[in-house]
C-alpha positions in Angstrom: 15.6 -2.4 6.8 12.3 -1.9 5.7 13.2 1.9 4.2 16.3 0.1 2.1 14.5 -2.5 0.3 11.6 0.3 -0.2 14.2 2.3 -1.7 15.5 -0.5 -3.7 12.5 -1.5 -5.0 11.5 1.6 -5.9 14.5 2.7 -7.8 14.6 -0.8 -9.8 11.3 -0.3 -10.5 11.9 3.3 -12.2 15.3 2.3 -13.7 13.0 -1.0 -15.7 10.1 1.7 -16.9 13.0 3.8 -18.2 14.3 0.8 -20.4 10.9 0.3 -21.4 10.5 3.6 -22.5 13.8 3.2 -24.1 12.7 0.6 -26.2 9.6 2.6 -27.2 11.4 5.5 -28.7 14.2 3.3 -30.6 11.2 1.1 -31.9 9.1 4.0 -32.6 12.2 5.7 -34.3 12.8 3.2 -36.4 16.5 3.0 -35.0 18.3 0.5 -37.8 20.5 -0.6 -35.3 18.5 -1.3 -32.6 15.7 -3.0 -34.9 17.9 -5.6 -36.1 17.4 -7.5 -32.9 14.1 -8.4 -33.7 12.7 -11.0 -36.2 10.8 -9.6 -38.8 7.7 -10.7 -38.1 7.7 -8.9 -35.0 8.9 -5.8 -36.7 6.3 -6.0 -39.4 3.4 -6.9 -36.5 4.8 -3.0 -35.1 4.8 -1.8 -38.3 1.2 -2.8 -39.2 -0.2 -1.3 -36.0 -3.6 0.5 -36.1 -3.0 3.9 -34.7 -5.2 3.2 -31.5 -2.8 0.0 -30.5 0.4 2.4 -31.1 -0.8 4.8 -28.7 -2.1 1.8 -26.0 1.7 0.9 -26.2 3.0 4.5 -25.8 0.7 5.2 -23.3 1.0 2.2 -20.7 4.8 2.4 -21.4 4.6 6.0 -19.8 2.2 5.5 -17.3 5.0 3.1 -16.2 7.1 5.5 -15.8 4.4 7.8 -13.8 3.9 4.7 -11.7 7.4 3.9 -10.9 8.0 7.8 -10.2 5.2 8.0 -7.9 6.4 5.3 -6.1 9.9 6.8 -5.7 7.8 9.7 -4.4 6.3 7.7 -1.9 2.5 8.3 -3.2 0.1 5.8 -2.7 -1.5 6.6 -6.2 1.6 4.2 -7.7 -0.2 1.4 -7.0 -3.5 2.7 -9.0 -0.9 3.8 -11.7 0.6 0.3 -12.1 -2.7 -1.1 -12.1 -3.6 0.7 -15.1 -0.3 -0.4 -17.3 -1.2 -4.3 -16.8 -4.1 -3.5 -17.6 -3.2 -1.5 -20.6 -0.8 -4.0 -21.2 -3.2 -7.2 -21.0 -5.7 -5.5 -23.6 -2.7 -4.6 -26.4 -1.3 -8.5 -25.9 -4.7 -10.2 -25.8 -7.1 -8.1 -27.3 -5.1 -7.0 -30.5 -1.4 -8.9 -30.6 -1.8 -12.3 -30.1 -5.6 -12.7 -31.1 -5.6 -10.4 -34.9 -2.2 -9.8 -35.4 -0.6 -12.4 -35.7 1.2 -12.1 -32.5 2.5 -15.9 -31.5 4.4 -15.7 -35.0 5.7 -12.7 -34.4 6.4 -12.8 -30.4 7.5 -16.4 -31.0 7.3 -18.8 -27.4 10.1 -16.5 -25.6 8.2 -13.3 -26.8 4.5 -14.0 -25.2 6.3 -15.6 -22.1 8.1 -12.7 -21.7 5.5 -10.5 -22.6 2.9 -11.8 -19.7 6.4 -11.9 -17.5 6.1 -7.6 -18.5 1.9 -7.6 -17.0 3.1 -9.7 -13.9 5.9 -7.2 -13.1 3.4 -4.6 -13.3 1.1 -6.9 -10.9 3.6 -7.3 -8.5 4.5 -3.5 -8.4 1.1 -2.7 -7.5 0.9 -5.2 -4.9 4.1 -4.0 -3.5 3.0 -0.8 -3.4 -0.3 -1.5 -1.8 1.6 -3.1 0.9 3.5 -0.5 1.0 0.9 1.7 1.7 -0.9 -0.1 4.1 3.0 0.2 5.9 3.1 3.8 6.1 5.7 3.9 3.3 3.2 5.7 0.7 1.7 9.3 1.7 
């Protein structure tokens, strides 16, 4: 039982990174279609990005995906690897977004809820896969 809810873990967990990375590459695209979702403030928060927080988001949204892999791999690094997206998450949110840019306008309530709901899904992946490691799961 243990192996199928490792297996289902793991696989939701690489399915979610590949949504996020998803939504990178239609936001980063500038896909018309997908954009009009959004408010504008958001969109013009992305748009006004500083180089440096535009590849902080690219790179803790693949580093996801790295994590998520390695954990369908069964490496124990995943759980260093998921580490490094909260954290990479928590500095974008609350040391640029919400502080300088704006970022409670443009995130609006649901936004920043969901966006710390993002870094405590990363949390709780890395735990998992600690414990999962300390179960023999993880090589």
């Amino acid at each position: 039982m243990r192996n199928a809810i490792f297996w289902i873990v793991s696989g939701i967990a690489f399915l979610w990174s590949l949504i996020g990375l998803y939504d990178l590459y239609m936001t980063l695209t500038l896909n018309q279609e997908y954009l009009a979702q959004f408010p504008p403030e958001m969109l013009g928060m992305i748009e006004a990005f500083p180089e440096w927080r535009r590849l902080l988001w690219t790179t803790s949204v693949f580093l996801g995906v790295i994590a998520a892999a390695l954990l369908l791999l069964r490496r124990a690094m995943a759980e260093r690897a998921f580490w490094a997206t909260a954290v990479m998450m928590v500095i974008g949110l609350l040391g640029y977004d919400l502080p300088f840019a704006n970022g409670m306008e443009a995130y609006g309530t649901f936004g920043v809820i969901f966006s710390f709901s993002l870094i405590a899904i990363q949390i709780l992946l890395a735990l998992y896969a600690r414990w999962a490691a300390r179960h023999g799961l993880l090589k």
